[in-house]
C-alpha positions in Angstrom: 29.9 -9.4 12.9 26.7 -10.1 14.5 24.9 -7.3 16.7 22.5 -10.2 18.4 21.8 -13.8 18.6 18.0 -13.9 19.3 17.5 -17.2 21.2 13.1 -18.1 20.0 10.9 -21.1 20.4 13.9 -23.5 20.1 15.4 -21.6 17.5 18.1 -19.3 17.1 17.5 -16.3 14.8 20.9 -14.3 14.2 20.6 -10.8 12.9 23.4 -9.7 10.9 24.4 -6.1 10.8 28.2 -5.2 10.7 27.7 -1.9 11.5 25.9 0.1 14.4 22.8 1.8 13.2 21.9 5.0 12.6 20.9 7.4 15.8 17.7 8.4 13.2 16.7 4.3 12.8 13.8 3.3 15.0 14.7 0.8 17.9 12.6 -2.5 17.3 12.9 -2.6 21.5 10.7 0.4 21.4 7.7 -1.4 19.2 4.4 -1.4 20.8 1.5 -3.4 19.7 -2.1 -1.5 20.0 -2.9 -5.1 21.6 0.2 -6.7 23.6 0.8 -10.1 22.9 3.4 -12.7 24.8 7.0 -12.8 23.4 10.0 -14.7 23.4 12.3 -11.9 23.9 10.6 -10.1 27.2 8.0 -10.3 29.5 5.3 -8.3 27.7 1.9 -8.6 29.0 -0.4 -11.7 27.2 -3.4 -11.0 25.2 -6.3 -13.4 24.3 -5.4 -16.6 22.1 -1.8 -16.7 23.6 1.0 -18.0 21.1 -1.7 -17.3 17.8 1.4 -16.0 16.4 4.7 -17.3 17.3 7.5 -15.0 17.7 11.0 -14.5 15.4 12.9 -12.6 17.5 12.1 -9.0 16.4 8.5 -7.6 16.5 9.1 -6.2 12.9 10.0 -9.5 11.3 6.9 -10.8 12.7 5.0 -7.9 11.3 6.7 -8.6 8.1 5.8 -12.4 7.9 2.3 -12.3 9.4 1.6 -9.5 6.5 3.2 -11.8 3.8 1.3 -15.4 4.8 -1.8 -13.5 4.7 -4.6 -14.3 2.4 -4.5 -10.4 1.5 -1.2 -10.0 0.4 -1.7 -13.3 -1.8 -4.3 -11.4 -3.5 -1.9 -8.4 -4.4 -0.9 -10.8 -7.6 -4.3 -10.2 -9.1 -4.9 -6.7 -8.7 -3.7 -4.6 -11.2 -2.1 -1.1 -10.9 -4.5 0.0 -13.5 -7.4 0.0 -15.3 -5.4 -1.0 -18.6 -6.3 -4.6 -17.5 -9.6 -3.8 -18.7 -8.5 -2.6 -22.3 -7.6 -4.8 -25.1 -4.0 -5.4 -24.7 -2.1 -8.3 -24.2 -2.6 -9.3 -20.2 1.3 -10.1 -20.4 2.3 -6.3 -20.4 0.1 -5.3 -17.1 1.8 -4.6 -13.9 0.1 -6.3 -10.8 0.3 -4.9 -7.6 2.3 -7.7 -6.4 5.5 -6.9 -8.7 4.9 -3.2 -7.5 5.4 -4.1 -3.6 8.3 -6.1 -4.7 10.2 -3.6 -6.4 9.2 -1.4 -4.1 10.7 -3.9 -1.1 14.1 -4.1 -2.8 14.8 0.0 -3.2 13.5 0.3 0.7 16.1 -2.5 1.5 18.9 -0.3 -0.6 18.1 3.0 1.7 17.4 1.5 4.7 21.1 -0.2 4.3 23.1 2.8 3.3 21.4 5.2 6.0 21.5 2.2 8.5 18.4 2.1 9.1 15.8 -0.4 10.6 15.6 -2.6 7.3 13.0 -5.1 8.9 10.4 -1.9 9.9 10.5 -0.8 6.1 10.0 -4.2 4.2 7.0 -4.7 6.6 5.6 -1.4 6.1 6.0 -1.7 2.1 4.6 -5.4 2.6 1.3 -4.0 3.9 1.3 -0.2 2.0 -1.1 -1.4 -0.8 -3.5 -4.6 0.7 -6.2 -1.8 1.1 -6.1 -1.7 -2.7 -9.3 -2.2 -4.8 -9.1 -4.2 -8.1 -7.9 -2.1 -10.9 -5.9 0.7 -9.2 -7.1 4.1 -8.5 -10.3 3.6 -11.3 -11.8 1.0 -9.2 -10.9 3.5 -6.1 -12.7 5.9 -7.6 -15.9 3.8 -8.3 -15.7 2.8 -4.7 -15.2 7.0 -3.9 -18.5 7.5 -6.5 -20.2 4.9 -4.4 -19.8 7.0 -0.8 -20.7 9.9 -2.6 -24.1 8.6 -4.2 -25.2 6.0 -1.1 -25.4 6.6 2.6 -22.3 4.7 4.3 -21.9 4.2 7.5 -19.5 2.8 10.0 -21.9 1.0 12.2 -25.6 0.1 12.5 -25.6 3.0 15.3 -25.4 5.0 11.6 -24.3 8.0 13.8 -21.8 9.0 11.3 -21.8 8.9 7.7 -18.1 7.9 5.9 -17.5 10.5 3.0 -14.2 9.4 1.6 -12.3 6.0 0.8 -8.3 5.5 0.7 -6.5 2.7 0.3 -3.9 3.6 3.2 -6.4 3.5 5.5 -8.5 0.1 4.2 -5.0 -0.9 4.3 -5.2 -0.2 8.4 -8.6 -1.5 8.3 -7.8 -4.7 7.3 -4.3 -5.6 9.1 -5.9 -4.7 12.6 -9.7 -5.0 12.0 -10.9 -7.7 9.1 -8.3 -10.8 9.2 -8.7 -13.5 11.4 -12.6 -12.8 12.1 -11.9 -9.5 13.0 -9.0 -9.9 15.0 -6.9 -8.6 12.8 -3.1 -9.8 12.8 -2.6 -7.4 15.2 0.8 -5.9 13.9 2.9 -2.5 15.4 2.1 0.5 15.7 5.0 1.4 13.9 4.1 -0.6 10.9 0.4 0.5 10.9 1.5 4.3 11.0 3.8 3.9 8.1 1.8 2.0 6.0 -0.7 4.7 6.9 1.2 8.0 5.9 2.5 6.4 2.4 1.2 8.7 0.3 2.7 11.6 -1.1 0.7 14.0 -3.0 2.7 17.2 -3.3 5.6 15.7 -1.5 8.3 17.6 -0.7 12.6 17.6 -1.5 13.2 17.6 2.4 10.7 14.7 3.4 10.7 14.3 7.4 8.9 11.9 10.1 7.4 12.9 13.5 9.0 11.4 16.2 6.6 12.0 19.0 3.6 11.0 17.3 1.0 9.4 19.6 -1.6 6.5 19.4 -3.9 9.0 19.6 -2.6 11.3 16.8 -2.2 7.6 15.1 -5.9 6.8 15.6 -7.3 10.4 14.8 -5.9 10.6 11.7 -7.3 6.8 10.4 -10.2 8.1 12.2 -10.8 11.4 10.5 -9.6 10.2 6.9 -13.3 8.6 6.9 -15.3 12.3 7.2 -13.1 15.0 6.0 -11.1 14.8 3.1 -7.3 15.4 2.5 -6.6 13.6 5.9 -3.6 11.4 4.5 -2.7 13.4 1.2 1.1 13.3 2.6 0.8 12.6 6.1 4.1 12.4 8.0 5.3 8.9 9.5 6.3 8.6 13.0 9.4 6.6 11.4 12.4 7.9 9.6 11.4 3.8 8.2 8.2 5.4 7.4 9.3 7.8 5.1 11.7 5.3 3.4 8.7 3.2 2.8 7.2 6.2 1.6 10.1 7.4 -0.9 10.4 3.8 -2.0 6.9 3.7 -3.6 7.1 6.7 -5.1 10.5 5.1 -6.9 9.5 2.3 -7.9 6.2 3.2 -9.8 7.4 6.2 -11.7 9.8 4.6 -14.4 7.9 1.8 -14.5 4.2 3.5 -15.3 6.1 5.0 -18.1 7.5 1.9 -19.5 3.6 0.4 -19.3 2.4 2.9 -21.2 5.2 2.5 -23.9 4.3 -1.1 -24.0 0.2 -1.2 -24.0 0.3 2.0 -26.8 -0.3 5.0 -24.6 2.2 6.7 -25.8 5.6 6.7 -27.6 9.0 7.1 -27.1 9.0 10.5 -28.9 6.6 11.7 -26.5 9.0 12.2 -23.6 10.5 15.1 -24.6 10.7 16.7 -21.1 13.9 17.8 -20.9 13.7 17.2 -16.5 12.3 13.7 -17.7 15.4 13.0 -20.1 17.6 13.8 -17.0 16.1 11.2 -14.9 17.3 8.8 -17.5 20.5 10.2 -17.9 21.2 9.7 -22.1 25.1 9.6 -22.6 26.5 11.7 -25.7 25.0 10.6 -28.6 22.4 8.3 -27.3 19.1 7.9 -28.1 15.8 7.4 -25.7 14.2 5.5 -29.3 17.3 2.7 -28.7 17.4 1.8 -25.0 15.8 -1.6 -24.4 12.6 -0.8 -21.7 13.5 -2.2 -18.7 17.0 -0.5 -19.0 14.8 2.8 -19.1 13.4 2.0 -15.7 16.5 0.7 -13.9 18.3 4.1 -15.1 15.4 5.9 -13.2 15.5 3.8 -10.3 19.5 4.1 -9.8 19.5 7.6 -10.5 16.7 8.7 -8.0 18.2 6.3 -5.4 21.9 7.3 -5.9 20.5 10.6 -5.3 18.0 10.2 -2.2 21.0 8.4 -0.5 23.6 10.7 -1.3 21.8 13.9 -0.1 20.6 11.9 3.4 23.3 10.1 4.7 23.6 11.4 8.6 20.5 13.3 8.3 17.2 13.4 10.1 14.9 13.0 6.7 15.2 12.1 3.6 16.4 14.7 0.3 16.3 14.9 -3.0 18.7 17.3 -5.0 16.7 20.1 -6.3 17.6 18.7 -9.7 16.5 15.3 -8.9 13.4 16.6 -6.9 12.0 18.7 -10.2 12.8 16.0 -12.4 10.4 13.8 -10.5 7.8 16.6 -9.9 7.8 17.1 -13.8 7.5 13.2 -14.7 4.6 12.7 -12.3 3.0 15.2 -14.3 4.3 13.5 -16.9 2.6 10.2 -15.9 -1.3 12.0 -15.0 -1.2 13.3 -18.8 -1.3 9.5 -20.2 -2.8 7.8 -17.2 -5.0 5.5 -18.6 -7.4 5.1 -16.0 -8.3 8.8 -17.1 -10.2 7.1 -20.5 -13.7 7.7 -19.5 -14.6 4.7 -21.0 -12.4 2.5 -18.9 -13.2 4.5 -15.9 -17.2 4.4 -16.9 -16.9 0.1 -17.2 -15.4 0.1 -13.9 -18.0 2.5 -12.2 -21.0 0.2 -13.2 -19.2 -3.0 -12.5 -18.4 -1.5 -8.7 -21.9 0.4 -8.3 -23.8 -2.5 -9.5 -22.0 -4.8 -6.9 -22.8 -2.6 -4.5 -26.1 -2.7 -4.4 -26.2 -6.2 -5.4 -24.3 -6.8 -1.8 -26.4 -4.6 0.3 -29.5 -6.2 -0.5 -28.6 -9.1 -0.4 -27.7 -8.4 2.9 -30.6 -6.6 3.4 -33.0 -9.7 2.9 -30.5 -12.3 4.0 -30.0 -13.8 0.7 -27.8 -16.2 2.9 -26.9 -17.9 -0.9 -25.0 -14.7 -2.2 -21.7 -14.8 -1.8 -21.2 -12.0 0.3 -22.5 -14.4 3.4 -20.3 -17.5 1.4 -17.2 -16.1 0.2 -17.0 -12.7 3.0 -19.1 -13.2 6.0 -18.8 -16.6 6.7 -14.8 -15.7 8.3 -16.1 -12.2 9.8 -17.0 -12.3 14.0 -20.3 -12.3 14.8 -20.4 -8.5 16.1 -18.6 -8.0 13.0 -22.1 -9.2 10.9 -24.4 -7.8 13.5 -23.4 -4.1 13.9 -21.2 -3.0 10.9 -23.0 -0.7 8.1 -24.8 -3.3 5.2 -22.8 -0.1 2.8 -19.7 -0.8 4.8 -19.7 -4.4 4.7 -20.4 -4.6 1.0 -17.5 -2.1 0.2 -14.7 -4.1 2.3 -15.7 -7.0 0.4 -15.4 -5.5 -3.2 -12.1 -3.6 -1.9 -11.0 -6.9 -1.4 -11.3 -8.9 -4.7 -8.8 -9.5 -7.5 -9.6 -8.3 -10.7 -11.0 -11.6 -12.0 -12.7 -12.5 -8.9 -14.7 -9.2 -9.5 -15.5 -9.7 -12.8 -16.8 -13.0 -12.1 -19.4 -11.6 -9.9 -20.6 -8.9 -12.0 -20.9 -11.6 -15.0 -22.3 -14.3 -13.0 -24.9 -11.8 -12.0 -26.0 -9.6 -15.1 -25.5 -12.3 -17.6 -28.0 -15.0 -18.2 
C-alpha cells in the first residue's frame, strides 16, 4: 500500500509505507529550512539561486542526498575512527568513518521502522552526524582542542569573541549550512541540522527523550554557545524523536565494533573481557566460549541484542528505553572501551598534536603574508566566498581546513612541509 505518490520535476517518487506512522514520528510537512527554497510539492517562498537543488518529493530525502553527493561525506572514507591508523598495524583492520555512518544508517533504518518512525529524517541526520570529524578520531579532535587552548581563535576579524572549545557536532553544522558551496552551505532542515547537532551522548541516559518545542533560537544558541562555554552539546536533547534514534544508533553501532578493532590491531585479548555486564551483551549460550566466536559474529550479537532491546522497551512511547539490564551493560562496556582506547597512547596522541599544531601555524601565516602558493589559498580558499576570506579569523580559517582533511591528505602536508 502506498501512503503518497509525490508527482516532482517530471518524475514520480512513490513512498512506500504500509502502515500509518507513529503519533511520536515527525511530519516531513512540518520541515522548515533556516533559508526557504522553491519546491515541487507547495508553494514555499524562493530563495536566491532558484532550483540549485532540485526537489524529490520530501524535504528529508533531499537532505539526505544533498549530504551524501557532497564532497564532505566522500571524505568520511579516509578518516579514521582512530588514531590506530597511525600505529604499525596492518591498514586493512582500521575502521573509517565511512563504514561507521553506514552501520550506523542500517540500525537507524531498523528503529525507525519498527517504531514507525520518519525513516528519511534519521538516515539524513546519521548521513551528516560525523562530516565535522577531523582526521584520526577524537586524537586529532583533541590536537585541534590543544590548538584553541594555546592560540587566540576567533570567529571573525571583528575578534570580538574568542572560541574556547571545538566539537565535531557543531563543525558538522558549520559546514552543511556555512562552508559548502562557497559558503552557502547546502542549506538542509532544521530538523536535520538539530539532530545531527544533539548526537552525542556522554552520560546518556536508559529513558532517552526529544524536545518538541525546541526553537530556531534554542537551535542557534546552543551551536552558538558550544564555541565559549564548554559542555554545551555533552548530551543535548533533539527536537526529534528521529533525533534520538540517530542518536541511539551511533552509540550501537560503535561499541561492539571498537571492541572487535582492538581485538584485531593487539589492544587487547579475548580474555580481557571478563565483565560479566559485557558477557551479557554478547549473550554466550551454555557452554560456549567468547575465545571461539568468529569477530564479526561478536559484533552482530551486540548490535541485535541492544536493538532487540531499544525496540522492545519503546514501541508506543514518547522516547526511546533501554532495559536496565541492557542500559548497565552498555554503561559498563563503554567503560570498557576508554580503558583500551588507543588514542589514549601518549605517543600516538603526542604525533598527532605536532602534526595538527604545526599545520596550524603553517596555515595562519601563510595566510598572514598571503603566501597565495600554500595550499590553504589552492586547495581551501579558492571555493570559499569572498566575505568568507575577507572577515573570518586567519585561526578559524586554518582549523576548518585541517578539520576537513583525510588522514592521508594531512599527512601529506605535514611531510611535504617539514621534510626536505
Amino acid at each position: 500500500m502506498l501512503r503518497k505518490i509525490i508527482a516532482c520535476d517530471e518524475n514520480i517518487l512513490a513512498l512506500p509505507y504500509d502502515k500509518p506512522l507513529s503519533p511520536y514520528a515527525f511530519d516531513s510537512a512540518g520541515a522548515y529550512r533556516l533559508l526557504q527554497e522553491p519546491s515541487f510539492v507547495n508553494n514555499s517562498l524562493e530563495r536566491v539561486r532558484p532550483g540549485l537543488y532540485p526537489s524529490l518529493g520530501d524535504p528529508f530525502m533531499d537532505d539526505l542526498f544533498r549530504i551524501r553527493l557532497s564532497s564532505s561525506y566522500i571524505k568520511l572514507r579516509g578518516k579514521s575512527m582512530s588514531l590506530s591508523a597511525l600505529a604499525d598495524i596492518p591498514k586493512d583492520y582500521i575502521s573509517y568513518r565511512s563504514d561507521h555512518v553506514s552501520d550506523a544508517a542500517l540500525i537507524g533504518r531498523i528503529i525507525g521502522t519498527h517504531l514507525k518512525l520518519n525513516i528519511a529524517l534519521i538516515e539524513a541526520i546519521i548521513a551528516g552526524h560525523d562530516i565535522g570529524h577531523t582526521p584520526f578520531g577524537h586524537g586529532g579532535e583533541r590536537a585541534i582542542q590543544k590548538i584553541l587552548d594555546e592560540f587566540e581563535v576567533y570567529d571573525s576579524t571583528l575578534r570580538e569573541k574568542r572560541i574556547k572549545f571545538f566539537n565535531h557536532p557543531a563543525q558538522s553544522v558549520r559546514i552543511l549550512n556555512e562552508l559548502k558551496n562557497k559558503n552557502e552551505g547546502i542549506n538542509p532542515t532544521f530538523q536535520t541540522l538539530d539532530g545531527i547537532m544533539c548526537h552525542n551522548k556522554k552520560n546518556f541516559q536508559q529513558i532517552m527523550t526529544y524536545k518538541k518545542d525546541k526553537t530556531m533560537g534554542e537551535f542557534l544558541a546552543q551551536y552558538k554557545n558550544s564555541l565559549y562555554i564548554k559542555g554545551v552539546l555533552d548530551n543535548p536533547e533533539p527536537m526529534t524523536l528521529e533525533g534520538v534514534v540517530a542518536k541511539v544508533a551511533d552509540l550501537i553501532s560503535y561499541i561492539g565494533k571498537d571492541i572487535i578493532d582492538a581485538i584485531r590491531i593487539n589492544r587487547i585479548t579475548r580474555q580481557d573481557i571478563k565483565e560479566e555486564t559485557i558477557r551479557y551483551l554478547i549473550k554466550l549460550r551454555k557452554n560456549e566460549k567468547i575465545e571461539e566466536i568468529p569477530l564479526d559474529l561478536i559484533n552482530s550479537r551486540i548490535i541485535q541484542n541492544v536493538l532487540t532491546d531499544v525496540i522492545k522497551n519503546s514501541k508506543g512511547k514518547d522516547h526511546l528505553e533501554f532495559s536496565p539490564e541492557i542500559y548497565n551493560a552498555l554503561k559498563v562496556t563503554r567503560e570498557f572501551i576508554l580503558s583500551f582506547d588507543p588514542d589514549m597512547e601518549s605517543g600516538l596522541q603526542r604525533k598527532i598534536d605536532n602534526i595538527i599544531r604545526t599545520l596550524f601555524i603553517k596555515y595562519t601565516d601563510d595566510l598572514k603574508n598571503n603566501n597565495t602558493e600554500s595550499t590553504i589559498f589552492t586547495k581551501f580558499l579558492k571555493y570559499k566566498s569572498i566575505p568568507y576570506q575577507k572577515f573570518t579569523d586567519p585561526g578559524r580559517m586554518a582549523i576548518d581546513h585541517i578539520a576537513g582533511m583525510t588522514n592521508d591528505y594531512l599527512l601529506k602536508e605535514f611531510e611535504e612541509y617539514t621534510l626536505p
